[in-house]
DRENMIMI-392881 format. One record per residue (C-alpha): residue number from 1; residue in one letter; x, y negated, z. Coordinates in steps of 0.25 Angstrom, whole numbers, padded with zeros to 4 digits, always signed. Each point is the difference from the previous one (the first is absolute). Example, Ala and Ser with C-alpha at 12.3 -4.5 7.8 and 13.67 -1.06 7.14 Angstrom:
BEGIN
 fipa romi     X     Y     Z
    1    A +0049 +0018 +0031
    2    S +0006 -0014 -0002
end
This chain:
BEGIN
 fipa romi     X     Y     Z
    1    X +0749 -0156 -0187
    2    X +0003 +0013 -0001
    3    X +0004 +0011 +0012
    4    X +0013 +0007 -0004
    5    X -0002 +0006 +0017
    6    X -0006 +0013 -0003
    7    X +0010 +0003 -0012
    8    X +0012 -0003 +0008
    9    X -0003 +0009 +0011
   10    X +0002 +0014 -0009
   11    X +0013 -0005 -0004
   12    X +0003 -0004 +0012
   13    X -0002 +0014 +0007
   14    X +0007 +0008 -0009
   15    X +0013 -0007 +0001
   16    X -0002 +0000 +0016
   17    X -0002 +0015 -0001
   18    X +0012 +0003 -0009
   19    X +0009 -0008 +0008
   20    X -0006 +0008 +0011
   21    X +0003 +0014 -0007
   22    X +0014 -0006 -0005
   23    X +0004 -0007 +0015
   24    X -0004 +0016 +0005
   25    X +0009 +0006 -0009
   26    X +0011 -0009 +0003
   27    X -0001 +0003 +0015
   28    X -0002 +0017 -0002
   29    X +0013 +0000 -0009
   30    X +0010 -0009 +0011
   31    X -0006 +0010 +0011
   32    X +0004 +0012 -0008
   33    X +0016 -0004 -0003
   34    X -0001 -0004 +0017
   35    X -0009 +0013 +0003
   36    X +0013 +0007 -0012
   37    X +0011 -0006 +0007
   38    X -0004 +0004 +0014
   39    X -0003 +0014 -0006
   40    X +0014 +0002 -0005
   41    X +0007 -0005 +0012
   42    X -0006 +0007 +0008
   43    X -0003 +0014 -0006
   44    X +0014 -0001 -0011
   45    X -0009 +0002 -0013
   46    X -0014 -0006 -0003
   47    X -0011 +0010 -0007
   48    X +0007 +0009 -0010
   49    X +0012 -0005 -0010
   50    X +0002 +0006 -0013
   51    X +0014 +0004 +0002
   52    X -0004 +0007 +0013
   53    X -0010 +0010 -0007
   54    X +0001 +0014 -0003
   55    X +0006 +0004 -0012
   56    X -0002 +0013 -0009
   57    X -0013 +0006 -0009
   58    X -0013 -0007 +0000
   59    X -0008 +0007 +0009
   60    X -0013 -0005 -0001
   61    X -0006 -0016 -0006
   62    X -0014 +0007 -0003
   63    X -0013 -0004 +0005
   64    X -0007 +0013 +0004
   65    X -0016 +0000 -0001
   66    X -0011 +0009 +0003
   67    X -0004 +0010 -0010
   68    X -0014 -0006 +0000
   69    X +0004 -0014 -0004
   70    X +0009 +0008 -0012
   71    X -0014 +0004 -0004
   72    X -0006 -0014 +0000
   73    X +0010 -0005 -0009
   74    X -0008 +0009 -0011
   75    X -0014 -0005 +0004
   76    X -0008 -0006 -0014
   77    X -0001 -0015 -0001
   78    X -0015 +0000 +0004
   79    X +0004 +0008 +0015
   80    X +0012 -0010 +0002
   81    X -0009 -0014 -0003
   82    X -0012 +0007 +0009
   83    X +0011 +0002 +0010
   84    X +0006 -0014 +0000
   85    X -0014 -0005 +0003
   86    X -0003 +0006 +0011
   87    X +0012 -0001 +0007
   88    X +0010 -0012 -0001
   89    X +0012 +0007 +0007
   90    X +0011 +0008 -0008
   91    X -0004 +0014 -0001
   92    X +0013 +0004 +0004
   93    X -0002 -0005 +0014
   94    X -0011 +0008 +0002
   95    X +0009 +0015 +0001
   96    X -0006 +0009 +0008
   97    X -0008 -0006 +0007
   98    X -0004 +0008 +0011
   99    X -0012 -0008 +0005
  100    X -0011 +0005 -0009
  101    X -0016 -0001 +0000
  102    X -0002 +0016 +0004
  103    X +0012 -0002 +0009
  104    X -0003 -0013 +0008
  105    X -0014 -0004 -0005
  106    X -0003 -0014 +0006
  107    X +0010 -0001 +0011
  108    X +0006 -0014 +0001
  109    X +0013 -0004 +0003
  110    X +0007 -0014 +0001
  111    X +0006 -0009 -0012
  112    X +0006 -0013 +0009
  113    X -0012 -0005 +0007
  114    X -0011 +0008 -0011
  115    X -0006 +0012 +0002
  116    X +0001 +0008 -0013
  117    X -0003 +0015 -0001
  118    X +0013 +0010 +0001
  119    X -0002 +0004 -0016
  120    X +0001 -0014 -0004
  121    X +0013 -0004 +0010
  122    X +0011 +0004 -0008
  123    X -0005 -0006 -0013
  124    X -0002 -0014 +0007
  125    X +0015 +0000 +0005
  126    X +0005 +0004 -0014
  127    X -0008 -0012 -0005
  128    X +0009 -0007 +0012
  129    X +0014 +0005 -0003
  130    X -0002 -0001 -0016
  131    X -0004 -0014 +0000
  132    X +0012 -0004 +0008
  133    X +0011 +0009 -0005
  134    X +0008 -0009 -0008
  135    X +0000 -0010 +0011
  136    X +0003 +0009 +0011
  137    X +0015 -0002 +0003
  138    X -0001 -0015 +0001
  139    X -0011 +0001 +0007
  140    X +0002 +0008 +0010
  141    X +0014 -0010 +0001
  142    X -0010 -0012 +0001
  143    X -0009 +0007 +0011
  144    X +0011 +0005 +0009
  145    X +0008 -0012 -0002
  146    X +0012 +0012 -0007
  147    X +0000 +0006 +0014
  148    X -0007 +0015 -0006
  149    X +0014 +0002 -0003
  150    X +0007 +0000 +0012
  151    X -0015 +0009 +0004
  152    X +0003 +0009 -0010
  153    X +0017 +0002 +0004
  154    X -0005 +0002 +0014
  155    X -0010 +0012 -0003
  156    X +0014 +0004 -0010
  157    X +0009 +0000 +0012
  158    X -0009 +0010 +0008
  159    X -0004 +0010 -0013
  160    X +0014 +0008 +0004
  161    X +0000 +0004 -0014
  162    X +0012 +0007 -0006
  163    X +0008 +0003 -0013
  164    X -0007 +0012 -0006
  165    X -0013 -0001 +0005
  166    X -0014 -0001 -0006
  167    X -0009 -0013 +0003
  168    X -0017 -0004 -0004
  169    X -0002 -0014 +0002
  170    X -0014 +0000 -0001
  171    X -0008 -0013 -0004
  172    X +0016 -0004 -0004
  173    X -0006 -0013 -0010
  174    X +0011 -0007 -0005
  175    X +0012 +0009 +0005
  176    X +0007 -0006 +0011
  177    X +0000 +0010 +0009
  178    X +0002 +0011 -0012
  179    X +0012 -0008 -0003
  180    X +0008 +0001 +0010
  181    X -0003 +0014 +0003
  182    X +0005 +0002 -0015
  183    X +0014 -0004 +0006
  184    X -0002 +0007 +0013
  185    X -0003 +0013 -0007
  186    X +0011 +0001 -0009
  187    X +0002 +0007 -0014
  188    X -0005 +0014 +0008
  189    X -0012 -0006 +0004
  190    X -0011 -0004 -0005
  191    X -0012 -0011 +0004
  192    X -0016 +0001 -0004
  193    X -0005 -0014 -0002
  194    X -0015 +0002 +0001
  195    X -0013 -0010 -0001
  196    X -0013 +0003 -0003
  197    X -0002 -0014 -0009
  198    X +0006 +0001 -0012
  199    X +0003 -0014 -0003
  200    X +0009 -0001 +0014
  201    X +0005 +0015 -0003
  202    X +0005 -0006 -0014
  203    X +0004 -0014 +0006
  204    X +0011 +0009 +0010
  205    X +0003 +0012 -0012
  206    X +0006 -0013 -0009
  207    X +0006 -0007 +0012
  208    X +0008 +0012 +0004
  209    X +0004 +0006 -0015
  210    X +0006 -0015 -0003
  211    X +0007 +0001 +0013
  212    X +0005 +0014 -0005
  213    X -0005 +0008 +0011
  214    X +0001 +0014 -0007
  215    X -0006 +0009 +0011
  216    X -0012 -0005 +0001
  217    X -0014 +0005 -0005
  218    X -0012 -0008 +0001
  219    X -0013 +0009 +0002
  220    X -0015 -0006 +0001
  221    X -0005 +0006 +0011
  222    X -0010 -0001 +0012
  223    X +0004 -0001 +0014
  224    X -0013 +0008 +0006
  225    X +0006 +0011 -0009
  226    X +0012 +0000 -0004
  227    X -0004 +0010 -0010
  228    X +0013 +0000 -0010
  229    X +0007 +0004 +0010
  230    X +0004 +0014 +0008
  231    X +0002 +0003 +0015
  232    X +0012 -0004 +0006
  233    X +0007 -0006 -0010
  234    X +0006 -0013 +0005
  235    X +0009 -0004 +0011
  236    X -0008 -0014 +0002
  237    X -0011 -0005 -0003
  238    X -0002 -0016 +0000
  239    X -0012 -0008 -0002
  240    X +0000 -0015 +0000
  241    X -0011 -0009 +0001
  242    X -0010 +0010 -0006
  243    X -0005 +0006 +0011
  244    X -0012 -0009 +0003
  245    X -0004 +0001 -0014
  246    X -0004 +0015 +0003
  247    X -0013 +0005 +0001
  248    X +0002 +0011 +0007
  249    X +0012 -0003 +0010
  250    X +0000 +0013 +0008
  251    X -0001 +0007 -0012
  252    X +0014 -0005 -0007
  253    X +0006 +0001 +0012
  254    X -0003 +0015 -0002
  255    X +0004 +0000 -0012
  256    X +0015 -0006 +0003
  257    X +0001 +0008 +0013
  258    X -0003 +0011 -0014
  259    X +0010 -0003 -0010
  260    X +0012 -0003 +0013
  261    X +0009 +0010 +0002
  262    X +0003 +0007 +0013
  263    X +0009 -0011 +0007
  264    X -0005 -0011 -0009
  265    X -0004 -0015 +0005
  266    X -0011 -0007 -0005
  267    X +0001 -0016 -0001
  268    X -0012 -0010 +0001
  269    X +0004 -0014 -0003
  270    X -0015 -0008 +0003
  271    X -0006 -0014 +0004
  272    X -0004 +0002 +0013
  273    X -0004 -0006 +0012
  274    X +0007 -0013 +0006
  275    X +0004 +0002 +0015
  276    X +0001 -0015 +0003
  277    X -0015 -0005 +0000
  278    X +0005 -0016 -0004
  279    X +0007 +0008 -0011
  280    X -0014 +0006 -0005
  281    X -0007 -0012 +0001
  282    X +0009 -0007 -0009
  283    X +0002 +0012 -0008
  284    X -0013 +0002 -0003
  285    X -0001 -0015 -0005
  286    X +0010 +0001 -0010
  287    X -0006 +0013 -0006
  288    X -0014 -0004 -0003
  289    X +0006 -0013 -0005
  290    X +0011 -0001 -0005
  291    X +0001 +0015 -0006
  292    X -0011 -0001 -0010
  293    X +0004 -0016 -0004
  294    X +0012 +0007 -0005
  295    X -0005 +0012 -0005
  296    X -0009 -0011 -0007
  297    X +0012 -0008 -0005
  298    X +0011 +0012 -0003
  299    X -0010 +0010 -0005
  300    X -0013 -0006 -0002
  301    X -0007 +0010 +0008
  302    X -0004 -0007 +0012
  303    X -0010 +0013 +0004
  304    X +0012 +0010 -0001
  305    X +0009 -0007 +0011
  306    X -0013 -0003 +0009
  307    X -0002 +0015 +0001
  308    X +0015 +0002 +0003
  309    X -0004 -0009 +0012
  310    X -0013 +0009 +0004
  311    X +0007 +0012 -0002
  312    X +0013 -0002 +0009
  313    X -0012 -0004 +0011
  314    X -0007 +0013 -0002
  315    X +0014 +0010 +0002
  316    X +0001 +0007 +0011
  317    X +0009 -0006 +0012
  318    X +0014 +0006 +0004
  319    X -0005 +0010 +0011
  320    X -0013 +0005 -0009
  321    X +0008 +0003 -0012
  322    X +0011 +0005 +0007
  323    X -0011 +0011 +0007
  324    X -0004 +0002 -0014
  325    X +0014 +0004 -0005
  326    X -0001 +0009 +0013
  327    X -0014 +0006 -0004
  328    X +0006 +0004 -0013
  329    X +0011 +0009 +0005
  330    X +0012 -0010 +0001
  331    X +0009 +0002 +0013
  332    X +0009 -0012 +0007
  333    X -0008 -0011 -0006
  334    X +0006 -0014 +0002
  335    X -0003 -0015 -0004
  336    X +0007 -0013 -0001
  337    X -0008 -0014 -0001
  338    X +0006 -0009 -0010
  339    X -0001 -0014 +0000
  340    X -0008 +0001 +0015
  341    X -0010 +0010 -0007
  342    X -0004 -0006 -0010
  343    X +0007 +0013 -0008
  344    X +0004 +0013 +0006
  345    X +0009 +0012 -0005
  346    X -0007 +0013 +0005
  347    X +0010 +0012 +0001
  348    X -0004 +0016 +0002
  349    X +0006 +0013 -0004
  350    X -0004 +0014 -0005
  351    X +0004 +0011 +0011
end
């Protein structure tokens, strides 16, 4: 007689895990149209419409990149292949790094819960955000159960921004933020979406042209730097669950306080650290369980998601980030928990 068992199990498995990835999907998209209806209730317009945009010429839609990887793009067949083997990350991720062998030598740093040296960090986390790219959005809907949007319109609500003005949403992903500001600014302003992973930065340059934002450029850039960019030449400056990914914290923050006008506010919307210690114990159940199943299901990148957890556990808390901000040169800094800690929007302006 023979034992069908083993060879049902395979079968078996997969069609549980499907209908656990489709049930998943099904919730996130319900929670969005009532996380979309509350929005518009209560705020009269949801995340940018296309009859609300600025109208007028084209001002930007082009992805700006360092002269060194313009040079890479010239490299012979030979150096490219000898590149891709040694490193598996896109090279484009890589921009001026500032973390270098002479510079750092074997200093170490944190990656999630690993310790890795400082001139391998930012290569680690472009691994990270390429890989999931693609499945951001619905991820990040599935994670937060649609609620980063109603983060997100909070951290909106308190960026004071104004027709004309110049805005850097650093680490700006898929666009969100960006596109609203695209609205707020109007025709006479103009919005710098900037990312230092290409494939995210791509992701947000297609989602914003389709929605026809027309004042929008999108610039490859890293946050420790800012190097495409002059003193004080933007009126805000946001950055939105991108801070923790920084290898150097303090010296971003330099860099933002840098590029900020006199007057200008700086906005830093971050997981952080839950005030309700049930809450934490609870929330940190669900993100070293349930984040990297779904990571698993939706992405296929289980490892990605389980350093999501790992690094939200490694940001600074409220009051250290805020004295950082302080340390940096920002004056009247402020925070506001969100969700009882679990995220915080960090406020501080250039005198």
């Amino acid at each position: 007689m023979t034992d069908n068992s083993n060879t049902d199990v395979a079968p078996n498995k997969a069609a549980a895990n499907q209908h656990l990835q489709d049930k998943l999907v099904e919730d996130s998209i319900t929670n969005n149209q009532k996380i979309t209806a509350n929005v518009k209730a209560s705020h009269n317009a949801e995340f940018t419409q296309v009859q609300d945009l600025p109208t007028g010429t084209p001002q930007g839609q082009q992805t700006t990149m360092s002269n060194n990887n313009a040079n890479a793009s010239i490299m012979s067949a030979s150096d490219k292949a000898q590149t891709l083997k040694q490193t598996a990350f896109n090279q484009r991720d890589d921009i001026n790094n500032p973390h270098t062998l002479e510079t750092d030598g074997a200093e170490e740093t944190h990656f999630g819960y690993k310790t890795v040296k400082k001139v391998e960090k930012q290569a680690r986390v472009a691994d990270v955000f390429t890989s999931v790219a693609k499945k951001y959005d619905i991820m990040n809907d599935l994670m937060s159960f649609g609620i980063h949007r109603l983060w997100k319109r909070f951290a909106i609500s308190l960026s004071g921004v104004r027709a004309g003005q110049h805005v850097l949403d650093i680490a700006g992903g898929t666009g969100d933020l960006a596109k609203v500001f695209s609205r707020e600014v109007g025709r006479n302003g103009h919005v710098v979406l900037s990312d230092i992973n290409a494939a995210m930065l791509e992701v947000g340059r297609e989602r914003l042209i389709n929605a026809g934002c027309n004042n929008v450029d999108f610039v490859l850039a890293n946050a420790e730097t800012l190097a495409p960019f002059e003193d004080e030449s933007f009126d805000l400056v946001t950055i939105s669950f991108g801070l923790r990914n920084v290898t150097d914290k303090d010296a971003a923050l330099r860099s933002m306080y840098r590029v900020l006008k006199p007057g200008g506010r700086l906005l830093i919307l971050e997981f952080s650290k839950p005030i309700f210690e049930p809450l934490s114990k609870a929330y940190d159940l669900y993100s070293f369980t349930a984040l990297p199943l779904m990571g698993k299901l939706v992405a296929n990148d289980a490892e990605s998601y389980q350093y999501l957890a790992e690094s939200i556990r490694m940001h600074p808390d409220q009051q250290t980030l805020k004295q950082m901000m302080e340390q940096a040169g920002f004056e009247n800094c402020d925070y506001h928990n969100l969700t009882a800690g679990i995220v915080a929007v960090h406020r501080g302006f250039k005198a």
